[in-house]
DRENLO-519287 format. One record per residue (C-alpha): residue in three letters; x, y, z; chain. Coordinates in steps of 0.5 Angstrom, whole numbers. Example, Ala and Ser with C-alpha at 12.3 -4.5 7.8 and 13.67 -1.06 7.14 Angstrom:
! residues 2
     r    east   north      up   c
   ALA      25      -9      16   A
   SER      27      -2      14   A
! end
This chain:
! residues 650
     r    east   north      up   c
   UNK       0       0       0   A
   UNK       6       5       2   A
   UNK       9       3      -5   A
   UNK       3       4      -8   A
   UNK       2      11      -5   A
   UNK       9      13      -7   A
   UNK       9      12     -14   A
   UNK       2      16     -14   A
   UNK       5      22     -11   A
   UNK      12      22     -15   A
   UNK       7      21     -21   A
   UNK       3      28     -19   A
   UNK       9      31     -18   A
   UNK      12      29     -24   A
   UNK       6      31     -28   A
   UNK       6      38     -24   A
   UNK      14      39     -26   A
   UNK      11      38     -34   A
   UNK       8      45     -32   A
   UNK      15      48     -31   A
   UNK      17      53     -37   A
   UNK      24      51     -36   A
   UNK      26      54     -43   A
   UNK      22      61     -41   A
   UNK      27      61     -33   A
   UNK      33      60     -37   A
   UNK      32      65     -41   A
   UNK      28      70     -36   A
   UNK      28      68     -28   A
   UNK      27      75     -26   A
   UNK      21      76     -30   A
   UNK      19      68     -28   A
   UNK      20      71     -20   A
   UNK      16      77     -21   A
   UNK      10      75     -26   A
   UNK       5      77     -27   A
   UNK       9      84     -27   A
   UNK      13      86     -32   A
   UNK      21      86     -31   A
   UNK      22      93     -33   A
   UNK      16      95     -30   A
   UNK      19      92     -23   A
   UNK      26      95     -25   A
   UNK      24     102     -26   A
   UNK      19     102     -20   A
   UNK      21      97     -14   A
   UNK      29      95     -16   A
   UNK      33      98     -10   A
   UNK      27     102      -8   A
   UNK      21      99      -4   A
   UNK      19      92      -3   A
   UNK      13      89      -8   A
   UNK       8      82      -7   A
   UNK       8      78     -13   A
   UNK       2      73     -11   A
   UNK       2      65     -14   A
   UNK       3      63     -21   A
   UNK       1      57     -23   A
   UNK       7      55     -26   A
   UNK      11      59     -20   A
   UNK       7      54     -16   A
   UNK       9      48     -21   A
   UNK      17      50     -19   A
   UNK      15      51     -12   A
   UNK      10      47      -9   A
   UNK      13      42      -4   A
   UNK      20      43      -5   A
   UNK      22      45       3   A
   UNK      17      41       6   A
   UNK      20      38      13   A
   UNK      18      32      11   A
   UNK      22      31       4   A
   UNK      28      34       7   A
   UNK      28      29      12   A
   UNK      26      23       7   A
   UNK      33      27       3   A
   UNK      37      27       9   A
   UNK      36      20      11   A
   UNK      38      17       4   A
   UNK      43      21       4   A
   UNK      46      20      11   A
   UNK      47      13       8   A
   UNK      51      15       2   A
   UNK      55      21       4   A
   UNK      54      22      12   A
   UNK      50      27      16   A
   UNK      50      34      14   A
   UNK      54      39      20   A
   UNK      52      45      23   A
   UNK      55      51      23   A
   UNK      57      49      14   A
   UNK      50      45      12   A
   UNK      44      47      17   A
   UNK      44      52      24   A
   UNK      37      51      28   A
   UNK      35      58      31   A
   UNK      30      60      35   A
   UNK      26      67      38   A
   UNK      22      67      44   A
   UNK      22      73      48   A
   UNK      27      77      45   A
   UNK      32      73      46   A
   UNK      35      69      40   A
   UNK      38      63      41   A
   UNK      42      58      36   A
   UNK      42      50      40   A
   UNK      46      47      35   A
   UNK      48      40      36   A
   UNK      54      35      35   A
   UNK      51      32      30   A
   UNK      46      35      24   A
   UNK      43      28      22   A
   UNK      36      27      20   A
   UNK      34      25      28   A
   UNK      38      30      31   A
   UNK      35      36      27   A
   UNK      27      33      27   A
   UNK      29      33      35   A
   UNK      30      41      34   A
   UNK      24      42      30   A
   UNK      18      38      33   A
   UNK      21      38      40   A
   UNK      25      45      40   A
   UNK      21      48      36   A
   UNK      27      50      32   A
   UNK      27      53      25   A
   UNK      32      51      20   A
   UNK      36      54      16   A
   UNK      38      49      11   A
   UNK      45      53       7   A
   UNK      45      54       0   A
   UNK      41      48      -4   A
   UNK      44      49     -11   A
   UNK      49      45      -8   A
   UNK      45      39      -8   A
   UNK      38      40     -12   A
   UNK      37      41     -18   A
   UNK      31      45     -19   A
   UNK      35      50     -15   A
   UNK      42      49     -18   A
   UNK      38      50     -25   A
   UNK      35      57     -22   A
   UNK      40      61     -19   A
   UNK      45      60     -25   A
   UNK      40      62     -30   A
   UNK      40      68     -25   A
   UNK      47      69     -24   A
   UNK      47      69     -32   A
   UNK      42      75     -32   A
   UNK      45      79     -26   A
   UNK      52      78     -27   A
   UNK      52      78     -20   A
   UNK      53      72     -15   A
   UNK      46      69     -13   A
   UNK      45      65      -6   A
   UNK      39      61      -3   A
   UNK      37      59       4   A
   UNK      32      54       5   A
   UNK      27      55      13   A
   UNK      24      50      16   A
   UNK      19      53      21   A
   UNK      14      50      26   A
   UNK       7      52      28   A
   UNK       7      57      32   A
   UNK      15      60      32   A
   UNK      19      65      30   A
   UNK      27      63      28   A
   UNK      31      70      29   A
   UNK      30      76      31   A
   UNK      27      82      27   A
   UNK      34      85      23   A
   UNK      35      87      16   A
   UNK      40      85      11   A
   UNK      46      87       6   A
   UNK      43      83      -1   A
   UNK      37      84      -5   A
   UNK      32      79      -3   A
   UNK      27      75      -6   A
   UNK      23      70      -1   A
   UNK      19      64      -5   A
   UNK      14      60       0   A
   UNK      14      53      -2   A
   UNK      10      50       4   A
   UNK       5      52       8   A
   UNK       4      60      11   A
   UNK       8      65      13   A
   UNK       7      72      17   A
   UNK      12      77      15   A
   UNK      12      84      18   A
   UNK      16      89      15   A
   UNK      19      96      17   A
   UNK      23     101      15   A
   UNK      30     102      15   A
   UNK      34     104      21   A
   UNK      34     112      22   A
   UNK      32     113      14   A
   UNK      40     109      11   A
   UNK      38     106       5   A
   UNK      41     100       2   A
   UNK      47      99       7   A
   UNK      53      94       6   A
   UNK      53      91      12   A
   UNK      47      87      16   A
   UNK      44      90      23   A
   UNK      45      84      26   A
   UNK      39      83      32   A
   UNK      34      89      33   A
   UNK      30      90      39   A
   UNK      22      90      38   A
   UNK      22      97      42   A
   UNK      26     101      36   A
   UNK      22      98      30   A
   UNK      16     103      29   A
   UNK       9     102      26   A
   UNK      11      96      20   A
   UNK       9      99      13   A
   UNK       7      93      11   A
   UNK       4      86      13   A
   UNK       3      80       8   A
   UNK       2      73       9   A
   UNK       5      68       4   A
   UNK       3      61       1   A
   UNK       6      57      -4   A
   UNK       8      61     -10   A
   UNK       8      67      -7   A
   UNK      14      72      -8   A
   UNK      16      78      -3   A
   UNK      22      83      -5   A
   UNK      26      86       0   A
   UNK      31      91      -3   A
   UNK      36      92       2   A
   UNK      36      95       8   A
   UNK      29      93       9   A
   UNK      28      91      16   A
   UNK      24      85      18   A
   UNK      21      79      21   A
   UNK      17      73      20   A
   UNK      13      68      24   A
   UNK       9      61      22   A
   UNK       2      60      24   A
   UNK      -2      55      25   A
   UNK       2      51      21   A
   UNK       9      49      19   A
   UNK      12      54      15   A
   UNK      18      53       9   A
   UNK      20      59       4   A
   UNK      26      60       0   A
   UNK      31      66       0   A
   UNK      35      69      -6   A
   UNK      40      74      -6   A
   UNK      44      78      -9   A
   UNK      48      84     -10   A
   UNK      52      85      -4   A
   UNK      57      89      -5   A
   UNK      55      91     -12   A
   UNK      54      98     -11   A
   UNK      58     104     -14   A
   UNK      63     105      -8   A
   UNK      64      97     -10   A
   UNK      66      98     -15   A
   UNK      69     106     -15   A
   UNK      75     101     -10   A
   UNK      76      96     -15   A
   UNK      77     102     -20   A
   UNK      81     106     -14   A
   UNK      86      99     -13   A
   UNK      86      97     -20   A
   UNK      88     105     -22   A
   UNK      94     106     -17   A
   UNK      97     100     -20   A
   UNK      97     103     -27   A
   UNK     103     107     -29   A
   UNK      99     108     -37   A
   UNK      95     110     -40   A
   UNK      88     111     -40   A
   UNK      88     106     -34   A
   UNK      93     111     -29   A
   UNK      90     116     -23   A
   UNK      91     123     -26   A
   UNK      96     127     -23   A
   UNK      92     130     -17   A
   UNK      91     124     -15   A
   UNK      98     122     -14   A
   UNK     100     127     -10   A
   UNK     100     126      -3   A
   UNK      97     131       3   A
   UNK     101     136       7   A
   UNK     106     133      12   A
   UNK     103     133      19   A
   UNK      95     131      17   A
   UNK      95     124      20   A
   UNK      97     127      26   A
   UNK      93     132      25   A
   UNK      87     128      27   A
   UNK      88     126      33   A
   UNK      82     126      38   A
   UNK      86     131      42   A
   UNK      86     136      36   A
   UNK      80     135      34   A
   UNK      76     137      40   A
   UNK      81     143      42   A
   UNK      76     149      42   A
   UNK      81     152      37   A
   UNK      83     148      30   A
   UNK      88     154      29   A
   UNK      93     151      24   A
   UNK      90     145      23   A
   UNK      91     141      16   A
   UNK      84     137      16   A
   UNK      81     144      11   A
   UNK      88     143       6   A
   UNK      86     136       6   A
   UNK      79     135       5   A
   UNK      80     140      -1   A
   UNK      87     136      -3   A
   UNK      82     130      -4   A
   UNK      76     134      -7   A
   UNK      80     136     -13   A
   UNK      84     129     -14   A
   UNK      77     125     -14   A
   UNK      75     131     -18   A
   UNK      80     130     -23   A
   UNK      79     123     -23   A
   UNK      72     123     -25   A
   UNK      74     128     -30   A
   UNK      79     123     -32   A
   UNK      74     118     -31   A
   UNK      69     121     -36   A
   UNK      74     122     -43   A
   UNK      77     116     -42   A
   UNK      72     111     -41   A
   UNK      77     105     -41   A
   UNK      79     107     -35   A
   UNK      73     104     -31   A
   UNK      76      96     -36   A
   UNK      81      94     -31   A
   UNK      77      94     -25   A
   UNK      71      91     -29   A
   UNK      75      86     -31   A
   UNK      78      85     -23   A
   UNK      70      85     -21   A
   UNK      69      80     -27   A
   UNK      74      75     -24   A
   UNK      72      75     -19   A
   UNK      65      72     -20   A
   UNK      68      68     -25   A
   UNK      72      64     -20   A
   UNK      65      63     -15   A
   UNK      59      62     -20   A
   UNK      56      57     -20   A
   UNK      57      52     -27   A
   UNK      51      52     -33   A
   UNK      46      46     -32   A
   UNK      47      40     -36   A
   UNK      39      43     -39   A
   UNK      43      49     -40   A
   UNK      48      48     -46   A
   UNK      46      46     -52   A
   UNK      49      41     -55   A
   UNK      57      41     -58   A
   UNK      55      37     -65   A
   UNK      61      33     -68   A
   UNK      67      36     -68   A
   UNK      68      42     -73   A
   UNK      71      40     -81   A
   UNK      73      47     -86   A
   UNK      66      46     -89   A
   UNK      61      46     -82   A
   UNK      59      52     -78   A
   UNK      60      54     -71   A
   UNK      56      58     -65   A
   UNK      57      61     -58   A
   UNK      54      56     -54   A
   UNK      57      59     -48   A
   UNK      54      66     -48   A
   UNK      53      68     -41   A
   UNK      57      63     -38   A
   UNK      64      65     -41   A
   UNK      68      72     -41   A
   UNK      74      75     -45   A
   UNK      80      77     -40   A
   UNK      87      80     -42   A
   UNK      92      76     -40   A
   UNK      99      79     -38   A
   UNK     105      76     -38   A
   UNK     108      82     -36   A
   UNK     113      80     -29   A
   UNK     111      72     -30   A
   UNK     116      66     -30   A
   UNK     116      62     -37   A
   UNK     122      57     -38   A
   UNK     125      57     -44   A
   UNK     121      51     -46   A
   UNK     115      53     -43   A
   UNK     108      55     -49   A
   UNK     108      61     -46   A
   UNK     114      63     -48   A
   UNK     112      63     -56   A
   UNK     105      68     -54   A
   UNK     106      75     -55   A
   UNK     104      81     -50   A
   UNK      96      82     -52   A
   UNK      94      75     -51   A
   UNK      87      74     -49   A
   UNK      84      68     -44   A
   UNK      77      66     -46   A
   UNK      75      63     -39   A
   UNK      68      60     -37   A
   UNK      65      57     -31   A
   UNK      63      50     -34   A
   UNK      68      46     -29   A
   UNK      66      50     -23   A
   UNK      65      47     -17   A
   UNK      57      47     -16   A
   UNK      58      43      -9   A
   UNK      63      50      -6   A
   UNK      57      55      -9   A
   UNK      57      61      -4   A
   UNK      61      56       1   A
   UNK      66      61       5   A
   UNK      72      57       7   A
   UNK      73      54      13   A
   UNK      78      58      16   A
   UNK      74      64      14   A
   UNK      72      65      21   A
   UNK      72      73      19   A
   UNK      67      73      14   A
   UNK      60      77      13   A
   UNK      58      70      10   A
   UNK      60      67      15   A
   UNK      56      70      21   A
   UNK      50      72      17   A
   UNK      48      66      16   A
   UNK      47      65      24   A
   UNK      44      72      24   A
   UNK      39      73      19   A
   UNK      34      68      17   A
   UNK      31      70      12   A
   UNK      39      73       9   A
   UNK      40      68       2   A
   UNK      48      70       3   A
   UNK      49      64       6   A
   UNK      47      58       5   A
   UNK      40      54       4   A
   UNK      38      46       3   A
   UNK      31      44       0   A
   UNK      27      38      -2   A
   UNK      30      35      -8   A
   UNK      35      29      -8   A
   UNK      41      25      -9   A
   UNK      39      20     -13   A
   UNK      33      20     -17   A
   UNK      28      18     -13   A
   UNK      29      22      -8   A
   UNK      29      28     -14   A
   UNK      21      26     -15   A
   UNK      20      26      -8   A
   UNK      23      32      -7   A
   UNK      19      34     -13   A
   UNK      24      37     -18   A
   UNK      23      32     -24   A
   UNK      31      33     -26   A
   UNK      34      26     -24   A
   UNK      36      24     -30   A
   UNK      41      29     -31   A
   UNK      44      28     -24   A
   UNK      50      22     -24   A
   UNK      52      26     -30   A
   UNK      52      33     -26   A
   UNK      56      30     -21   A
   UNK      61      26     -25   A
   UNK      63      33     -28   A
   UNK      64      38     -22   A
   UNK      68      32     -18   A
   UNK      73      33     -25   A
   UNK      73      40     -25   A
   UNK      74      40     -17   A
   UNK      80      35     -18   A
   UNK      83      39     -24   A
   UNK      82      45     -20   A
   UNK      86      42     -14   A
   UNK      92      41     -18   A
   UNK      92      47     -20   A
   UNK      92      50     -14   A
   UNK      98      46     -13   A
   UNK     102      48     -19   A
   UNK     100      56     -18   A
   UNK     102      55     -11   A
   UNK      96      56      -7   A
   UNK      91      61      -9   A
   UNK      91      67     -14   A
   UNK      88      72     -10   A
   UNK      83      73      -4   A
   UNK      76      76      -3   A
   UNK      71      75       0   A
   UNK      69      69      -2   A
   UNK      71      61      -3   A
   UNK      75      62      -9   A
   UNK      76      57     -14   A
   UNK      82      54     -17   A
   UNK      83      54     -24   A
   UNK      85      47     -27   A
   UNK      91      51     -32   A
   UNK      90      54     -40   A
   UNK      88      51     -46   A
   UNK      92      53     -51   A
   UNK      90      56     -58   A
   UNK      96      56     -63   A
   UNK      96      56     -71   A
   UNK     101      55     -76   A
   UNK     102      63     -77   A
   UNK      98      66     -72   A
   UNK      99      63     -65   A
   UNK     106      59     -65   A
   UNK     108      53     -66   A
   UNK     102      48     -62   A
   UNK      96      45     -66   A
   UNK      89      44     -62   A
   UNK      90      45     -54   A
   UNK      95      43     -49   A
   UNK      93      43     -42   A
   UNK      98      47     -39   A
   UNK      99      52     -33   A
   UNK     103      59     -31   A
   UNK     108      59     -25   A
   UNK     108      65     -20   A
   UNK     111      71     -22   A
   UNK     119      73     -18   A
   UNK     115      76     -13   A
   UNK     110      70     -11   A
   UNK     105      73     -13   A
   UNK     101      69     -18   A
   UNK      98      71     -24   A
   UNK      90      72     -22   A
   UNK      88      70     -30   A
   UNK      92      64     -30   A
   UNK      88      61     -24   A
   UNK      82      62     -28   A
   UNK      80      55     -33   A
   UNK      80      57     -41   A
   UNK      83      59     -47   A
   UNK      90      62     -48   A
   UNK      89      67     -55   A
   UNK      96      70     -58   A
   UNK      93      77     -61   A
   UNK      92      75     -69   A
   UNK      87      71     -67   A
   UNK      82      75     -62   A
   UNK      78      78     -68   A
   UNK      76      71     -70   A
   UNK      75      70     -63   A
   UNK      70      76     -62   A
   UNK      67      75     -69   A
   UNK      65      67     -66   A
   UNK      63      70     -59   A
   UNK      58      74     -62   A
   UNK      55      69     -66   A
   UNK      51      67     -60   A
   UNK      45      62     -63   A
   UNK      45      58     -70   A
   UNK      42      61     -73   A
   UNK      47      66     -72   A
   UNK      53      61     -73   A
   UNK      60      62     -77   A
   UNK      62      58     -82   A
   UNK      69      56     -81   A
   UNK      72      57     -87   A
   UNK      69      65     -86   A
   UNK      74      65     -79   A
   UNK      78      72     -80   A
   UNK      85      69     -80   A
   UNK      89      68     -85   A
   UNK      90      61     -87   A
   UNK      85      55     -87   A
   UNK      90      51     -82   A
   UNK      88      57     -77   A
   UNK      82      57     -79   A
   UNK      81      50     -77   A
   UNK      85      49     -71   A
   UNK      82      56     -67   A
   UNK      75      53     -69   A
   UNK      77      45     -66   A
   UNK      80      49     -60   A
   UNK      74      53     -58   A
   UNK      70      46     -60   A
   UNK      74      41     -55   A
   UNK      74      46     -49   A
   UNK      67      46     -50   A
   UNK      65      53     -52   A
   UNK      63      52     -58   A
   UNK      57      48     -62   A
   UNK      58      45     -69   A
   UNK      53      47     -74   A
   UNK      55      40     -79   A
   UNK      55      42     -87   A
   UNK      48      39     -92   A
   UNK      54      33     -93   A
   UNK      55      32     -86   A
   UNK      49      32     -84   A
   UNK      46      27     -89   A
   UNK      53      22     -88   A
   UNK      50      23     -80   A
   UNK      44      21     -83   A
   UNK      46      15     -88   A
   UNK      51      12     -82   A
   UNK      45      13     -76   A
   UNK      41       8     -80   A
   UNK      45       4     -82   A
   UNK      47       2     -76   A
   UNK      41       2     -73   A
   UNK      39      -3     -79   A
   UNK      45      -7     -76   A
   UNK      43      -6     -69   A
   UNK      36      -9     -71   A
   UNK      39     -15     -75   A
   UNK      44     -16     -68   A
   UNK      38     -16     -64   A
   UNK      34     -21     -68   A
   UNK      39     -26     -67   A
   UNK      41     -25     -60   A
   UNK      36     -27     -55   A
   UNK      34     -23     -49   A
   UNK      40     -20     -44   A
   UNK      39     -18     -37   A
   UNK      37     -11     -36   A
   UNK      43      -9     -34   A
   UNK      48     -12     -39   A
   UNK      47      -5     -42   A
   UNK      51      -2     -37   A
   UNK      56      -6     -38   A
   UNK      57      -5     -45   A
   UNK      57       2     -44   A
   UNK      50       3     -47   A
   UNK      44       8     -43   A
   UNK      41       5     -38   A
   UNK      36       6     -35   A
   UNK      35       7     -26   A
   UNK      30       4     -22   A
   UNK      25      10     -23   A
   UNK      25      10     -31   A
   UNK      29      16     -32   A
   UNK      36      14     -37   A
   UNK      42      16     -35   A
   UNK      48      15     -39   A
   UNK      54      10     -36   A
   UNK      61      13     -36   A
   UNK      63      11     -44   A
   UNK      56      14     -47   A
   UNK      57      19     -44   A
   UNK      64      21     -47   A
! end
């Protein structure tokens, strides 16, 4: 009867996933978050401005539903304990709880499946399940479409309330916010900024309940809803009478203007050329004696005769003055910071879904087309070799100054998604994430699965795609680790987890690139002064300069309708032609268009293999179920989903 009762229930919840649009999120996931309102609309009007309500959609509904039920999260959880051991406190899940204003975190030893329905039934505890896009498909697949759209990191908590409870305290958070309930109800209160400070950069931490004023708004949230919260907006939310899961997703923290007018500052003051260098009035130094000026017993002195602070202000005023001038003629100022704001989100984002990618093809030939299959999810960076160690025998030796890297997020690690490292004990993701339970900057779970039946019971309908996932982020986080050991630790540190790249891939032609043909695995050591090159720690294509305009020319065929024939590539000779196009084809960025003749030797080899296949079949008699995965063939699971063996999927 259970049996029974399961497959009906994994049936419904498979049909309800047919009502998805994937095709349509993948393209547009804000619009999905804030529909039926116009995207734009929600931009010009609530973007950084004012929270908004976006009530239930039937597709949105289809997504949601169920996906961070306390009982499939404990379902998971048990089949996973079984498999990779218990999740941890502090890193996977924290419990918390707000009774008379006091917040409370009674973590336990272990976070297994009895250790945190214990918290929640009997403690009355909330959970905060970290970043679910590390383990569950549905979440992994929209966070990434989202951090495709934004150009942002994005992350995600998931909240297991019971009835009757409040987790944290009332506080506001450093990140636009988006809050999905999945099960059951929440009651949310939302008040004003403190003191009036729009969009600030740091969380508030605790607040008590006496400082918060009259709520200026007062929602109840069910399944499919959406509430935005722009940053800094304070607010609390209890469940009611009955339990309560919502997802948080967040973004844009530390995406500001000021953010960015740091990195400028920063890039600028290592700059001795031009455009990118500070101006003059910049470079100059404030008067001797400024520092000392301020001393505290200078500053409260009834006179400030003779003070330096007057100079200084108007020193400061006129280089940033000069700098915003500067900044203003000379664009290409702003290059460098961008590209450093770049790398670092393209060491940390999450890797496209398998769904997400189009297919390569076959491997290019002279007669064939190729497109941009990696739109989105790749960057192109200049690449220095200014200062860096090259043997004599080393590839990089033969490329030139003016090379470029076109870098992607394919083999990022999806399981170390927005996960800050474990001796990061400073970070604000990492104390965030026990402060504020509705702060997605941190962490999160929902109720999908590891295996396939845990996918359906968890709702998200994309088992199928979940052994091949996980085979290829376990390589990217291997080739990663080894190039961490080549580059001698890591490129440079930021706030968050960084990723390691796992070395260049070398595109060189006859007469344009060097002496190498297709690419070679390869990696740069660090310069003289220990410092390693960031770029080079960073997985893609190396690119000598004369093959950067065929580069751009392919990056902007963004679809097939848009693909460029090979032969078309703006490079001098066919053998070049034919190597960048194989290089940008075997490192996964681009997808082969086959030629009429191409496609109808495809055709004519498909069926006659297929007719021997047949012919094959007839004389044999039935094999087990599971001699095809032996063969290297598809096979199928236990819930009828195909999943690829390791040779197939080749």
């Amino acid at each position: 009867m259970g049996k029974k009762k399961d497959k009906l229930a994994a049936q419904q919840q498979q049909q309800q996933q047919q009502q998805v649009p994937w095709k349509y999120i993948d393209k547009e996931p804000l619009g999905f978050l804030v529909a039926p309102e116009d995207p734009d609309t929600f931009f010009k009007g609530n973007w950084e401005q004012k929270p908004a309500v976006f009530k239930a959609t039937p597709e949105r509904v289809a997504l949601f539903q169920g996906l961070c039920s306390f009982p499939a999260v404990i379902n998971w959880l048990k089949q996973r304990e079984k498999k990779a051991g218990p999740l941890a406190f502090g890193v996977d899940v924290n419990a918390a709880r707000y009774k008379k204003g006091v917040r409370e975190t009674p973590n336990g030893e272990v976070a297994d499946a009895s250790a945190l329905k214990a918290l929640h039934d009997d403690e009355g505890c909330t959970l905060q399940l970290h970043q679910p896009q590390r383990f569950f498909d549905p979440c992994w697949r929209l966070l990434a479409a989202m951090e495709r759209q934004l150009g942002c990191l994005v992350g995600s908590n998931a909240y297991l309330t019971p009835a009757g409870s409040q987790g944290l305290a009332p506080h506001h958070d450093d990140v636009e916010l988006w809050v999905v309930q999945t099960h059951g109800s929440k009651q949310w209160k939302l008040y004003q900024p403190i003191n009036a400070y729009q969009l600030p950069n740091q969380p508030s931490g605790d607040l008590d309940q006496g400082s918060l004023g009259q709520p200026v708004l007062e929602v109840e949230l069910c399944v499919g809803d959406v509430l935005y919260m722009p940053r800094g907006t304070v607010h609390q939310a209890a469940a009611q009478t009955g339990d309560s899961s919502h997802l948080t997703i967040s973004t844009y923290q530390r995406c500001s203007y000021a953010d960015l007018a740091t990195h400028l500052l920063q890039s600028s003051l290592l700059a001795q050329d031009e455009p990118e260098c500070l101006p003059l009035a910049a470079r100059r130094s404030p008067a001797p004696g400024t520092l000392l000026a301020h001393s505290l017993h200078r500053v409260l002195a009834p006179s400030t005769k003779g003070s330096t602070t007057p100079d200084a202000v108007a020193g400061l005023a006129e280089a940033l003055r000069a700098i915003a001038a500067k900044l203003e003629a000379s664009p290409d100022m702003l290059t460098p910071a961008v590209h450093a704001s770049a790398m670092d989100f393209l060491m940390n984002r999450l890797p496209p879904h398998p769904k997400q990618l189009p297919p390569r093809g076959p491997a290019p030939t002279m007669d064939d087309k190729v497109w941009c299959r990696v739109a989105g999810w790749a960057y192109l960076l200049p690449f220095e070799l200014t200062g860096m160690n090259c043997d004599d025998d080393d590839d990089d030796a033969g490329l030139e100054e003016g090379s470029v890297k076109m870098v992607s997020c394919l083999a990022n690690s999806r399981e170390e998604h927005m996960i800050s490292a474990p001796d990061d004990e400073s970070s604000e993701e990492g104390s965030s994430s026990e402060e504020e339970e509705e702060d997605g900057s941190q962490g999160g779970s929902d109720e999908g699965g590891s295996d396939d039946d845990d996918e359906a019971a968890a709702g998200s309908g994309e088992g199928k795609e979940k052994g091949e996932a996980e085979d290829q982020a376990a390589a990217g986080k291997k080739k990663k680790q080894q190039q961490q050991q080549q580059n001698g630790g890591e490129a440079h540190e930021q706030h968050h987890h960084h990723h390691h790249g796992e070395g260049e891939h070398h595109c060189c032609g006859d007469d344009v690139c060097g002496q190498q043909h297709g690419v070679q695995e390869h990696s740069l050591s660090s310069g003289a002064d220990g410092d390693a090159n960031p770029v080079a720690a960073l997985p893609g294509l190396v690119l000598a300069p004369g093959v950067v305009k065929a580069v751009v020319a392919f990056m902007a065929a963004e679809g097939p309708e848009q693909a460029i024939a090979v032969r078309d590539l703006p490079l001098p000779a066919e053998s070049s032609k034919m190597q960048l196009a194989f290089a940008l084809w075997a490192e996964g960025l681009a997808a082969t268009v086959p030629s009429a003749s191409q496609r109808q030797q495809q055709k004519e080899k498909h069926e006659s293999g297929s007719g021997k296949q047949k012919q094959h079949g007839d004389k044999k008699s039935k094999r087990p179920a599971d001699a095809g995965a032996a063969a290297g063939e598809e096979t199928a699971t236990s819930t009828g989903k195909a999943r690829p063996s390791k040779k197939a999927k080749a």
